[in-house]
N, CA, C and O atoms as CSV, one atom per row, in Angstrom:
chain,resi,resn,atom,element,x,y,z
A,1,UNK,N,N,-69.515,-31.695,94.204
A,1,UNK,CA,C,-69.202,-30.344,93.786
A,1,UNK,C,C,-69.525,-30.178,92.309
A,1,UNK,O,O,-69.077,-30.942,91.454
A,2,UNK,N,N,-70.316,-29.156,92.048
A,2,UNK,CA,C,-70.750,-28.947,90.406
A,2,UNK,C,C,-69.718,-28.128,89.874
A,2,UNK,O,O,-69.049,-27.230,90.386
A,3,UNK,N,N,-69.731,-28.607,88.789
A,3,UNK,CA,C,-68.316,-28.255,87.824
A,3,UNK,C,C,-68.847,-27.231,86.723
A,3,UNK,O,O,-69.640,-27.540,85.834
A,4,UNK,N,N,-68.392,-26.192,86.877
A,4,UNK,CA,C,-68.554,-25.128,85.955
A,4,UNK,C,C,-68.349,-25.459,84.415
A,4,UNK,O,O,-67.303,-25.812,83.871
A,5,UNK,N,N,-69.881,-25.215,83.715
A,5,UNK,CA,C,-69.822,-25.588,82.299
A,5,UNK,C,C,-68.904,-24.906,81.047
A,5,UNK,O,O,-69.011,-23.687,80.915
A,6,UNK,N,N,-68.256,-25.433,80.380
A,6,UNK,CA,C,-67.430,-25.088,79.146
A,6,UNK,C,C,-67.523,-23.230,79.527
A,6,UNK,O,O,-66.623,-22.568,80.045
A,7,UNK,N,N,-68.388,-22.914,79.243
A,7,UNK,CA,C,-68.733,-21.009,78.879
A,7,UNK,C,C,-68.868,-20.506,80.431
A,7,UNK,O,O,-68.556,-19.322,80.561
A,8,UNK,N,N,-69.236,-21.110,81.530
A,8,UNK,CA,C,-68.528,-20.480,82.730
A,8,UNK,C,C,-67.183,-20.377,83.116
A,8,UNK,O,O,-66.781,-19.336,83.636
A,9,UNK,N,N,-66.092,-21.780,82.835
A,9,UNK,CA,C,-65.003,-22.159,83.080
A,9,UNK,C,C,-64.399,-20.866,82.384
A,9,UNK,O,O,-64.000,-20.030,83.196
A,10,UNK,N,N,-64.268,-20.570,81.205
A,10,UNK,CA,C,-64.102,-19.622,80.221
A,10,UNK,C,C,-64.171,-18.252,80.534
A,10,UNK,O,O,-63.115,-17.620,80.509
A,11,UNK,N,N,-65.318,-17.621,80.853
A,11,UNK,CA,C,-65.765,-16.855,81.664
A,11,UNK,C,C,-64.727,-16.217,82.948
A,11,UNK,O,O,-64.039,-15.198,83.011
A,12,UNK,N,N,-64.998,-17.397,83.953
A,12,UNK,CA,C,-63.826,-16.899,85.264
A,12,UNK,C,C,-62.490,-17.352,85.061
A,12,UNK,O,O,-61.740,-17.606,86.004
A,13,UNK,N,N,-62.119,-17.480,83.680
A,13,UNK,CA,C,-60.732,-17.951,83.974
A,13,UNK,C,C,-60.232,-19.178,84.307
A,13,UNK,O,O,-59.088,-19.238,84.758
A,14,UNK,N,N,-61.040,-20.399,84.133
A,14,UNK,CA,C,-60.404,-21.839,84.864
A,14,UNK,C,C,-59.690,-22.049,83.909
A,14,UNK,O,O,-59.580,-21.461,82.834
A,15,UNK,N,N,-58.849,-23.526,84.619
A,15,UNK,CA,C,-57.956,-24.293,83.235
A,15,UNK,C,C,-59.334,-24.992,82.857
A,15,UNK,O,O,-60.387,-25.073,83.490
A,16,UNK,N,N,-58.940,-25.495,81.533
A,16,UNK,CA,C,-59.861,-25.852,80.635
A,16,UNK,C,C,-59.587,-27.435,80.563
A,16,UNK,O,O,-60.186,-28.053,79.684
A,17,UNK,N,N,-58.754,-28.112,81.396
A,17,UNK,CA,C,-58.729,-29.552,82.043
A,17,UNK,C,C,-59.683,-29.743,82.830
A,17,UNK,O,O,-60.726,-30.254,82.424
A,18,UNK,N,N,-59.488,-29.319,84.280
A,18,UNK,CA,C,-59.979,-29.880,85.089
A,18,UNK,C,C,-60.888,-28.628,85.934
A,18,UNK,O,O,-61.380,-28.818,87.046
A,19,UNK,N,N,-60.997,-27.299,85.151
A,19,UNK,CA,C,-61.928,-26.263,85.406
A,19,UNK,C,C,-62.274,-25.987,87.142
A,19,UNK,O,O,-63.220,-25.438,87.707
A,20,UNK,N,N,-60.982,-26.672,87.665
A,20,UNK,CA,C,-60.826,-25.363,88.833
A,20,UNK,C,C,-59.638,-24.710,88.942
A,20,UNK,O,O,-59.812,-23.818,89.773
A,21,UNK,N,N,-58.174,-24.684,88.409
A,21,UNK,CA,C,-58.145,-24.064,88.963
A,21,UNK,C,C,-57.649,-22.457,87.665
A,21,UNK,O,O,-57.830,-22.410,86.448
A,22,UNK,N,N,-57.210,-21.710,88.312
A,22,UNK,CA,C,-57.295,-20.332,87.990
A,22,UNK,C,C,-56.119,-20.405,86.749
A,22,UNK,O,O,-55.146,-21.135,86.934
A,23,UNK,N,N,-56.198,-19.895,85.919
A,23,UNK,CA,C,-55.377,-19.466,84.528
A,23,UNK,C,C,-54.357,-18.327,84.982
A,23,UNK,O,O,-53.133,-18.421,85.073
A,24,UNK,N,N,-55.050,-17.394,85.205
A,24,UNK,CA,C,-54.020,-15.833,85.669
A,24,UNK,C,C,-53.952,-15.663,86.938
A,24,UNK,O,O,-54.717,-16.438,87.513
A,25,UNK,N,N,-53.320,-14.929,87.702
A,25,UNK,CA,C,-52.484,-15.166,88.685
A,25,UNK,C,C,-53.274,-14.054,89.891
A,25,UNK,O,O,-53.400,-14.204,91.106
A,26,UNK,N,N,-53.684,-13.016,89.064
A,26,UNK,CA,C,-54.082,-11.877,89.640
A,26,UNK,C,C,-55.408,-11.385,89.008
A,26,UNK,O,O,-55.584,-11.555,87.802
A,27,UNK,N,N,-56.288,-10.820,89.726
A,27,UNK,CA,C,-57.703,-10.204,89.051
A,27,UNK,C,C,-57.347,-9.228,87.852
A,27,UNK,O,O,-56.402,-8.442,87.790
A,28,UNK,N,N,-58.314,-9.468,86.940
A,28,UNK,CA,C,-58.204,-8.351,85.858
A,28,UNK,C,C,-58.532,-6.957,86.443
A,28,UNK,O,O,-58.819,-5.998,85.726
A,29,UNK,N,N,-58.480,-6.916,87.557
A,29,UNK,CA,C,-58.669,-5.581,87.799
A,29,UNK,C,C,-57.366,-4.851,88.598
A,29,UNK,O,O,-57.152,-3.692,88.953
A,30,UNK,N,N,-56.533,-6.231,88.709
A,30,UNK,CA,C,-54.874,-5.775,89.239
A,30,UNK,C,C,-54.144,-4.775,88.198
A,30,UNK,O,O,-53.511,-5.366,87.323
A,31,UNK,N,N,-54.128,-3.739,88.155
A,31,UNK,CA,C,-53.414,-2.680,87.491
A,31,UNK,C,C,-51.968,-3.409,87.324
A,31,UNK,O,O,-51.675,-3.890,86.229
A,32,UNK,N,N,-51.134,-3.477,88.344
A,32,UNK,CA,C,-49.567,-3.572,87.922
A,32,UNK,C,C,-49.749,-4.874,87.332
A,32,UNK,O,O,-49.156,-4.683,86.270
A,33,UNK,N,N,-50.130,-5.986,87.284
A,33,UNK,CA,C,-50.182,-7.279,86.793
A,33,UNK,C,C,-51.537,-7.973,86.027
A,33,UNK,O,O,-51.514,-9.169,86.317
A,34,UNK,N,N,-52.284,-7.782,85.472
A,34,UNK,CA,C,-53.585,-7.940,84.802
A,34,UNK,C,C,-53.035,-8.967,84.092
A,34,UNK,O,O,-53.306,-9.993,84.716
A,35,UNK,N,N,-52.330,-9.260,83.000
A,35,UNK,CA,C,-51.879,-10.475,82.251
A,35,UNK,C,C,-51.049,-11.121,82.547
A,35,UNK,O,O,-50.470,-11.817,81.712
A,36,UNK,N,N,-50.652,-11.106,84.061
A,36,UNK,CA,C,-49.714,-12.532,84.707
A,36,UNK,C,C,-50.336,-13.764,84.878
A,36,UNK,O,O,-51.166,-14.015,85.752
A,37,UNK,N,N,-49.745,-14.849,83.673
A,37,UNK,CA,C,-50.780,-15.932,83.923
A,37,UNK,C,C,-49.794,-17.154,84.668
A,37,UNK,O,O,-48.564,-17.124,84.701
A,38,UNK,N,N,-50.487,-18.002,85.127
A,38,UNK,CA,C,-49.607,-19.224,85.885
A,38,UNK,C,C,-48.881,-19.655,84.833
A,38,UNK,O,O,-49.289,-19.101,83.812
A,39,UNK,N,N,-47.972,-20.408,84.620
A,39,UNK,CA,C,-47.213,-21.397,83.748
A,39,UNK,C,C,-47.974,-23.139,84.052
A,39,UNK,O,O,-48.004,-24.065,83.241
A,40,UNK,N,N,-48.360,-23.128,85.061
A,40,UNK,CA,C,-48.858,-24.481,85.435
A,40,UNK,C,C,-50.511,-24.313,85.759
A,40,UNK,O,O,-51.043,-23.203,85.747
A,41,UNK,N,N,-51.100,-25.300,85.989
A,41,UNK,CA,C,-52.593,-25.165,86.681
A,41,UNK,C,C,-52.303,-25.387,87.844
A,41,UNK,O,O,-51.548,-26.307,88.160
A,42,UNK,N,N,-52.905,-24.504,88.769
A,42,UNK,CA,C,-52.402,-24.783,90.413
A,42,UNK,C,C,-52.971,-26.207,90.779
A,42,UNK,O,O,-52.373,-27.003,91.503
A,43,UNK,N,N,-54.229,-26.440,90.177
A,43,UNK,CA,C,-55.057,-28.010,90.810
A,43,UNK,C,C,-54.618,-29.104,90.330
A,43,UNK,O,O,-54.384,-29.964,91.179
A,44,UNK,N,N,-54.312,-29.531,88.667
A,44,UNK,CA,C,-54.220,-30.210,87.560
A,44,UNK,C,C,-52.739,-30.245,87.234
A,44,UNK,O,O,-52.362,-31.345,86.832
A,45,UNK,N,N,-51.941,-29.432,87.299
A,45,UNK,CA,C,-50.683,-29.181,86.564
A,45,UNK,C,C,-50.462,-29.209,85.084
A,45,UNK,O,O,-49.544,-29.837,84.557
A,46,UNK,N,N,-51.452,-28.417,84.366
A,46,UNK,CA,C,-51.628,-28.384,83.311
A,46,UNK,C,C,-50.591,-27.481,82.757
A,46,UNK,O,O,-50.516,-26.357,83.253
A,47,UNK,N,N,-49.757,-27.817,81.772
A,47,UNK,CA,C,-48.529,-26.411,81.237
A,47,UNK,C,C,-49.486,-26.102,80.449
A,47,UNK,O,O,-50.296,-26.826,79.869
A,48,UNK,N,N,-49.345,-24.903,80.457
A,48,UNK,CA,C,-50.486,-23.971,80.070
A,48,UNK,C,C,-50.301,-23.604,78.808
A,48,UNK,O,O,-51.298,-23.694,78.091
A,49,UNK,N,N,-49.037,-23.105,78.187
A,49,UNK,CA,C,-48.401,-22.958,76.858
A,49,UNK,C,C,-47.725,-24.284,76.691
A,49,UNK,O,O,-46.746,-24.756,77.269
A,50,UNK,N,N,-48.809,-24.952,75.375
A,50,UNK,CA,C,-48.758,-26.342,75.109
A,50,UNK,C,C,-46.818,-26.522,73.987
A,50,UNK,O,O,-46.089,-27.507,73.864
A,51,UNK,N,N,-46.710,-25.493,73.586
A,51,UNK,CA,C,-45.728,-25.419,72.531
A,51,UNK,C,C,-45.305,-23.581,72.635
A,51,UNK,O,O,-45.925,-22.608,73.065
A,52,UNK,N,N,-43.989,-23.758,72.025
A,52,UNK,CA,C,-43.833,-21.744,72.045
A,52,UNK,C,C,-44.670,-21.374,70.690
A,52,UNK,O,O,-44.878,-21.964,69.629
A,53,UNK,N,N,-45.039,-20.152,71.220
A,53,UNK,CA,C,-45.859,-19.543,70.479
A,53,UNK,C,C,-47.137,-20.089,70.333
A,53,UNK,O,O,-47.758,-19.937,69.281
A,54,UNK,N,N,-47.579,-20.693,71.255
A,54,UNK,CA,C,-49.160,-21.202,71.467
A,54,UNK,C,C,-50.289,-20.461,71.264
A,54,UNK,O,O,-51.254,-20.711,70.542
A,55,UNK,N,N,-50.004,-19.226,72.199
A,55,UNK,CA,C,-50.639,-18.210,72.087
A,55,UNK,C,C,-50.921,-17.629,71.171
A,55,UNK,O,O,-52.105,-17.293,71.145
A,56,UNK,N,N,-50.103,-17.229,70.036
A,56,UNK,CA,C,-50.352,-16.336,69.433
A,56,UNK,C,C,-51.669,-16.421,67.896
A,56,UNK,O,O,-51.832,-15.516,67.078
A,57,UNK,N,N,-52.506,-17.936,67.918
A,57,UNK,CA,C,-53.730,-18.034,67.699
A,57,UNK,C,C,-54.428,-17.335,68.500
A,57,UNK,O,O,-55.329,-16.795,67.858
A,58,UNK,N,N,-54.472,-17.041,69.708
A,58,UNK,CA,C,-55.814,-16.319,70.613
A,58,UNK,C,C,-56.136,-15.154,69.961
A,58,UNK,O,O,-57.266,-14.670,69.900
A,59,UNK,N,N,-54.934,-14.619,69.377
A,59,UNK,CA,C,-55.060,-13.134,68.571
A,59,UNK,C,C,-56.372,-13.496,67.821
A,59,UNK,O,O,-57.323,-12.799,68.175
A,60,UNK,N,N,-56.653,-14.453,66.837
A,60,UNK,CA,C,-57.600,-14.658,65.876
A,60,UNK,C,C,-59.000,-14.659,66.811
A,60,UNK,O,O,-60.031,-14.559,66.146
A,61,UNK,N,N,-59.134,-14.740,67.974
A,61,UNK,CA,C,-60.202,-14.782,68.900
A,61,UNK,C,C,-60.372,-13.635,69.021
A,61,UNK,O,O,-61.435,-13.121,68.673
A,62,UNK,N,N,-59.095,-12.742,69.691
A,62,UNK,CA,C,-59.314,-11.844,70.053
A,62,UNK,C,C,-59.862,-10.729,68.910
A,62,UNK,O,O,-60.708,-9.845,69.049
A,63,UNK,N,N,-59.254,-11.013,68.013
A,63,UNK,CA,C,-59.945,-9.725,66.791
A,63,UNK,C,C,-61.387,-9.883,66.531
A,63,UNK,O,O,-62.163,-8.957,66.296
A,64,UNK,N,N,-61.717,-11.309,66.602
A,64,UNK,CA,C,-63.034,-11.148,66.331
A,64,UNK,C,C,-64.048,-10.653,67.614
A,64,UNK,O,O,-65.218,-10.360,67.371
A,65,UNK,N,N,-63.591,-10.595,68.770
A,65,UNK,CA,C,-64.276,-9.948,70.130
A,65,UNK,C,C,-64.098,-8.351,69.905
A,65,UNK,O,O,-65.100,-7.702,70.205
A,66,UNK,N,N,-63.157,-7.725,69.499
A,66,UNK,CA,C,-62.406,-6.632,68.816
A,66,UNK,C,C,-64.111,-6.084,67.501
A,66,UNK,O,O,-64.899,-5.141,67.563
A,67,UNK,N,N,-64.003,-7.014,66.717
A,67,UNK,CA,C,-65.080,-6.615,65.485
A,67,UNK,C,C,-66.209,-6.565,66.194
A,67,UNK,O,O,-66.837,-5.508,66.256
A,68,UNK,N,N,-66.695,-7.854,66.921
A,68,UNK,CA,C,-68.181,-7.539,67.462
A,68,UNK,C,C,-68.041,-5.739,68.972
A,68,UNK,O,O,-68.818,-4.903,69.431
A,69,UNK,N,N,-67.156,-5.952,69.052
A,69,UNK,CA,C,-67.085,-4.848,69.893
A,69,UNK,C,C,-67.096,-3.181,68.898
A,69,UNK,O,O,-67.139,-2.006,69.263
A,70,UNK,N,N,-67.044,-3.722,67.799
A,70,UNK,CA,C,-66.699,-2.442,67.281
A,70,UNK,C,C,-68.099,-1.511,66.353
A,70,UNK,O,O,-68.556,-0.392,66.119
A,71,UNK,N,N,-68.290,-3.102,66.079
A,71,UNK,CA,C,-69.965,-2.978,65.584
A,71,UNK,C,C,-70.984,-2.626,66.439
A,71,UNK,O,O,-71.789,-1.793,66.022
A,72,UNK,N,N,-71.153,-3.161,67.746
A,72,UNK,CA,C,-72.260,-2.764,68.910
A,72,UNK,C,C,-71.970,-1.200,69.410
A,72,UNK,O,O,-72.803,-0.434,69.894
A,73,UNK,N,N,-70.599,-0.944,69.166
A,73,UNK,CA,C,-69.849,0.266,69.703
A,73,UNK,C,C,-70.884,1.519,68.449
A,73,UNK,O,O,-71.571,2.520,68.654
A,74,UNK,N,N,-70.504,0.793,67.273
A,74,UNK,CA,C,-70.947,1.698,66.097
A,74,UNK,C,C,-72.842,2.167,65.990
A,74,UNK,O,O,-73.502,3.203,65.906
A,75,UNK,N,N,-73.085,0.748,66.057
A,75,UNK,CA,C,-74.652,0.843,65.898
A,75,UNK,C,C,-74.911,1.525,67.687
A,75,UNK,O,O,-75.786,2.387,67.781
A,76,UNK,N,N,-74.441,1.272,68.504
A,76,UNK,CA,C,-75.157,2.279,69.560
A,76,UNK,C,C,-75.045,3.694,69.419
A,76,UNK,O,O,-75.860,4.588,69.644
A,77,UNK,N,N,-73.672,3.720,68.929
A,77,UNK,CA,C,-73.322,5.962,68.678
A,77,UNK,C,C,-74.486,6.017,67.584
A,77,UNK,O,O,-75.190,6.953,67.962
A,78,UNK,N,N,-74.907,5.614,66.701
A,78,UNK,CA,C,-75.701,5.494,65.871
A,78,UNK,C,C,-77.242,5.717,66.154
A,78,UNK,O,O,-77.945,6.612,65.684
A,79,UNK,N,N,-77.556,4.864,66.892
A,79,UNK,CA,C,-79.070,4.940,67.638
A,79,UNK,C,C,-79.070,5.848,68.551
A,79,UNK,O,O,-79.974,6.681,68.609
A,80,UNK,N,N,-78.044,5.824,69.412
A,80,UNK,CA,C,-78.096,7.257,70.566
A,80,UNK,C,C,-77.561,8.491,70.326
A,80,UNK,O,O,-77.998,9.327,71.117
A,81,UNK,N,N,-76.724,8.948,69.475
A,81,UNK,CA,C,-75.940,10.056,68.647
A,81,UNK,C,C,-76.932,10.661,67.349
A,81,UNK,O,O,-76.546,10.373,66.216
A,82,UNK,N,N,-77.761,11.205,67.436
A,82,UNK,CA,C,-78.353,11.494,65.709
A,82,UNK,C,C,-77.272,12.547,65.574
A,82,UNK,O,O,-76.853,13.294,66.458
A,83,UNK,N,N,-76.795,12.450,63.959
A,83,UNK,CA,C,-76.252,13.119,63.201
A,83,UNK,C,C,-74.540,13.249,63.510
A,83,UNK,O,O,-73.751,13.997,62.934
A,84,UNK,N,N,-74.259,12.280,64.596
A,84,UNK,CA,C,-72.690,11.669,65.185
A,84,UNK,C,C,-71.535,12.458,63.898
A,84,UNK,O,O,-71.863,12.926,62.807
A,85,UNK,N,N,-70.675,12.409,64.280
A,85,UNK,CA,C,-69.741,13.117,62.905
A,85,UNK,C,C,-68.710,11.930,62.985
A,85,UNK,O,O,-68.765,11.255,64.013
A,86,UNK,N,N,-67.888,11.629,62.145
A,86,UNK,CA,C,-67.140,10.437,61.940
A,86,UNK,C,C,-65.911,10.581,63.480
A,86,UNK,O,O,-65.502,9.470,63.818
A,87,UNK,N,N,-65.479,11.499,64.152
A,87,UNK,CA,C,-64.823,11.802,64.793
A,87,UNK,C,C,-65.499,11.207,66.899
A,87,UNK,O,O,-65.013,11.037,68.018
A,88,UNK,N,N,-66.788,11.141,66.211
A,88,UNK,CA,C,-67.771,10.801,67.313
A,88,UNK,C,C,-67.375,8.968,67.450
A,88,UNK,O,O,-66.849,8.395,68.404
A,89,UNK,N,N,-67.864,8.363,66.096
A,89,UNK,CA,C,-67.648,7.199,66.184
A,89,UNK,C,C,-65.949,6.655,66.444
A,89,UNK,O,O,-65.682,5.597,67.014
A,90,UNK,N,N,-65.367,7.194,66.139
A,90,UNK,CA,C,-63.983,6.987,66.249
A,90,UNK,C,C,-63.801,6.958,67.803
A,90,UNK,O,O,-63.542,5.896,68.369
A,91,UNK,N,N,-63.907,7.870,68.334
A,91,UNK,CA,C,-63.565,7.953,70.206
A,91,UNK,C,C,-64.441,6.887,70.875
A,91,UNK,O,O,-64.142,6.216,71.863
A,92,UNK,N,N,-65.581,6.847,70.159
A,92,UNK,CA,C,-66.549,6.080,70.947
A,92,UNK,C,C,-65.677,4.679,71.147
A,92,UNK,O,O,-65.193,4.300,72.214
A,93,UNK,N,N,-65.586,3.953,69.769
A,93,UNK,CA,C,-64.774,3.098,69.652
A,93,UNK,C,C,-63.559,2.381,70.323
A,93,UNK,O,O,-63.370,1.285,70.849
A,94,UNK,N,N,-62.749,3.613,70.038
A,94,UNK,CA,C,-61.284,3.863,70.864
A,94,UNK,C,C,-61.884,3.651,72.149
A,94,UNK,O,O,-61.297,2.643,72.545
A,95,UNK,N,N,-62.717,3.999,73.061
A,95,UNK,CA,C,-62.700,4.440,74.418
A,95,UNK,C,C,-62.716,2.826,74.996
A,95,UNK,O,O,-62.038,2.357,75.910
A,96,UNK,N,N,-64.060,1.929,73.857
A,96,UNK,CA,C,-64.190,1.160,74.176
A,96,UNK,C,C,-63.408,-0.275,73.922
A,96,UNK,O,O,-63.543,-1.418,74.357
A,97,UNK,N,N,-62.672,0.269,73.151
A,97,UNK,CA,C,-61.211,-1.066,72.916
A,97,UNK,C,C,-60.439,-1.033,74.173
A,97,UNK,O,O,-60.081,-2.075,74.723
A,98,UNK,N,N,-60.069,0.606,74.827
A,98,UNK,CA,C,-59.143,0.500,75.477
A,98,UNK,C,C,-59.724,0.142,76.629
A,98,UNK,O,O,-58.949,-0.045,77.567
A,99,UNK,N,N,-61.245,-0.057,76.889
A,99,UNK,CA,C,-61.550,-0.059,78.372
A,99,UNK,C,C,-61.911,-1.561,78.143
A,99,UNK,O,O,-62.160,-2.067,79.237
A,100,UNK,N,N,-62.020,-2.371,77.220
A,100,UNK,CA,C,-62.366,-3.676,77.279
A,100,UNK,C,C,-60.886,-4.831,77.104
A,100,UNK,O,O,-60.902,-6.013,77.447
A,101,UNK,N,N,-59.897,-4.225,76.594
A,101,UNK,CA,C,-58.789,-4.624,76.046
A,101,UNK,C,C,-58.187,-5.874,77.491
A,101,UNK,O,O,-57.901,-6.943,76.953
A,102,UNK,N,N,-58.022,-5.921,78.640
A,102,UNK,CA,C,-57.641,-6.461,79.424
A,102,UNK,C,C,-58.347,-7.614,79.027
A,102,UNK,O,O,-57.841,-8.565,78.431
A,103,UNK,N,N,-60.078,-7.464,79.526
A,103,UNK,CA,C,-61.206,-8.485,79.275
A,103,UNK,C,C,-60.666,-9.294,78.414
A,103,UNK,O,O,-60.157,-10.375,78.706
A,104,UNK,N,N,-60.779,-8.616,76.833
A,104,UNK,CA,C,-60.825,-9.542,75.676
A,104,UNK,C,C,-59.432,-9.772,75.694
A,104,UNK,O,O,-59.251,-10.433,74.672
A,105,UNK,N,N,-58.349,-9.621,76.243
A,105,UNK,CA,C,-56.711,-10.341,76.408
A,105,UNK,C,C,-57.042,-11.439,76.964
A,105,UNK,O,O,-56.742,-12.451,76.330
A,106,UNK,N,N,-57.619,-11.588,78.044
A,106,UNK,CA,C,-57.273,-13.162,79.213
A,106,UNK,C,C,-58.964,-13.591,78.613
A,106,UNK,O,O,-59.431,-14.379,79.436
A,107,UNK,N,N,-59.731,-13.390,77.759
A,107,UNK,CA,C,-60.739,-14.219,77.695
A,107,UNK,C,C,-60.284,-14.746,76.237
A,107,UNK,O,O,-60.561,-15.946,76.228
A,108,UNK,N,N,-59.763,-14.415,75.120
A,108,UNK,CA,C,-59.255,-14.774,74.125
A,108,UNK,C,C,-57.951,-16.011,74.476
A,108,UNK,O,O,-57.883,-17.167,74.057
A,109,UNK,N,N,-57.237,-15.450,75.164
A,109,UNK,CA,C,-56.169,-16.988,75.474
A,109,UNK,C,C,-57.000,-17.819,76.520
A,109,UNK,O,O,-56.536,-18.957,76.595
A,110,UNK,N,N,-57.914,-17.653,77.223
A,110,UNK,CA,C,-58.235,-18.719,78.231
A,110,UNK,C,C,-59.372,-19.876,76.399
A,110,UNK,O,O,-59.262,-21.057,76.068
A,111,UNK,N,N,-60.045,-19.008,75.923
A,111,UNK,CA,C,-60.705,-19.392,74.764
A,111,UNK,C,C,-60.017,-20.332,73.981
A,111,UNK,O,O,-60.359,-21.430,73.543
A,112,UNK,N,N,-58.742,-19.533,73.870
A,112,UNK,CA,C,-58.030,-20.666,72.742
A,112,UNK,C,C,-57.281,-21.705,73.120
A,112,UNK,O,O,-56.656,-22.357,72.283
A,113,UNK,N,N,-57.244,-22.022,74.567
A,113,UNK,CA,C,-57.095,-23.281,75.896
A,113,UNK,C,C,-58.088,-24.383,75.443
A,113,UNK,O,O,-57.881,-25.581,75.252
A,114,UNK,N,N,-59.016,-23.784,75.346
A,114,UNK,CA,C,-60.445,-24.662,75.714
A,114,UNK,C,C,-60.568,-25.459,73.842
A,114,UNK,O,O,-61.262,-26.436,73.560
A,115,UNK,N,N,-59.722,-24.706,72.905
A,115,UNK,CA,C,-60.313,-25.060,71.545
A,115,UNK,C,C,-59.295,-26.746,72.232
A,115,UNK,O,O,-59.827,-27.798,72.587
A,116,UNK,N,N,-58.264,-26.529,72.217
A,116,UNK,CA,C,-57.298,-27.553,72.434
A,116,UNK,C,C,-57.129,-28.684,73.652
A,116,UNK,O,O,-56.337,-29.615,73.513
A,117,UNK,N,N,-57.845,-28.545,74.720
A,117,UNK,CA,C,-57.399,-29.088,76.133
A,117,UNK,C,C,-58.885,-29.954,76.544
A,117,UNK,O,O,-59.769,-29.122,76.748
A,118,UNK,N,N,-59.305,-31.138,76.690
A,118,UNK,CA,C,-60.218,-31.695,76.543
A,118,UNK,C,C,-60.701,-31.461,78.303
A,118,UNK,O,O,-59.824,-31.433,79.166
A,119,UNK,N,N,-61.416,-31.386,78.475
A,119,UNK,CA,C,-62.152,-31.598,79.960
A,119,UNK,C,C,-62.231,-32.939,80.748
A,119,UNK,O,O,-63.041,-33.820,80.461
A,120,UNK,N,N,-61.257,-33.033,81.843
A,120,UNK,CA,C,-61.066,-34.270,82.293
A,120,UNK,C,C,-61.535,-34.035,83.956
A,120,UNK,O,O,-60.685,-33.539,84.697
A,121,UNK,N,N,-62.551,-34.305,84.386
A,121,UNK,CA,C,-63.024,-33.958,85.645
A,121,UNK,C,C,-62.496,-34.945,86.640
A,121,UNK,O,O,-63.047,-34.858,87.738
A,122,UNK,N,N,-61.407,-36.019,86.516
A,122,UNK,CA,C,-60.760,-37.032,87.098
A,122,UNK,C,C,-59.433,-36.361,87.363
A,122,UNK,O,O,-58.518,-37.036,87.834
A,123,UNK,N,N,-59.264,-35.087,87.095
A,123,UNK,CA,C,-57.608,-34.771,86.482
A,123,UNK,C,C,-57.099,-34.307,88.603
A,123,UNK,O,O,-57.231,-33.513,89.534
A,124,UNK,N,N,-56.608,-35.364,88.213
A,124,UNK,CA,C,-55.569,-35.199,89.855
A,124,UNK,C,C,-55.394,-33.954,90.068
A,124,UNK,O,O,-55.317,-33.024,89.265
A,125,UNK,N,N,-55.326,-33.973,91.296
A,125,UNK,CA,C,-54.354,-32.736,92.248
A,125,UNK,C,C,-53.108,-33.248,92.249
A,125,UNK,O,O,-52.708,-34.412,92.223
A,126,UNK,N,N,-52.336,-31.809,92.295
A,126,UNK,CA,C,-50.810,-31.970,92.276
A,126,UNK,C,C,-49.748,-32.420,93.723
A,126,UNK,O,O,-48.529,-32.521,93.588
């Protein structure tokens, strides 16, 4: 069985041990639950929050997915908008934080898993 590389694992959400099994609980496209993540790895039994307040480095991920999002957001109203009014770039922006915001939530903490959790393709089932 081929094992999904570092930036796929990342991508769909694996633990960043043993990159099968699932981080969050429910599809990002689950409305009532989008950021319910496991506490354990279902395959590995990885505790997922290594220490309290683990998380709250992913923020530093996440802002910078946040900046490049804000810049591609800017330079496109830019190239496709001639003469845009500052009120143009602003919504554009906004529209696109709030419609990417789930994404860059569970790809920023699965990210900041992977800075810390070494890849062990031996890592038992539970």
């Amino acid at each position: 069985m081929n094992q999904p590389t570092t930036l796929q694992g990342m991508l769909k959400g694996k633990c960043p041990r043993c990159r099968q099994g699932d981080v969050f609980e429910t599809s990002v496209f689950n409305v009532a639950k989008p950021f319910k993540m496991h506490r354990n790895c279902p395959h590995c039994n990885l505790h997922y929050e290594m220490e309290p307040g683990f998380f709250y480095g992913s923020m530093y991920v996440s802002y910078a997915i946040s900046v490049i999002i804000l810049a591609t957001c800017g330079v496109s109203v830019a190239y496709l908008v001639k003469g845009a009014t500052i009120w143009t770039y602003i919504t554009a922006v906004t529209v696109a934080t709030l419609l990417t915001f789930p994404f860059n939530f569970r790809f920023s903490r699965v990210a900041w898993m992977y800075l810390f959790v070494s890849y062990e393709p031996e890592a038992e089932e539970k």
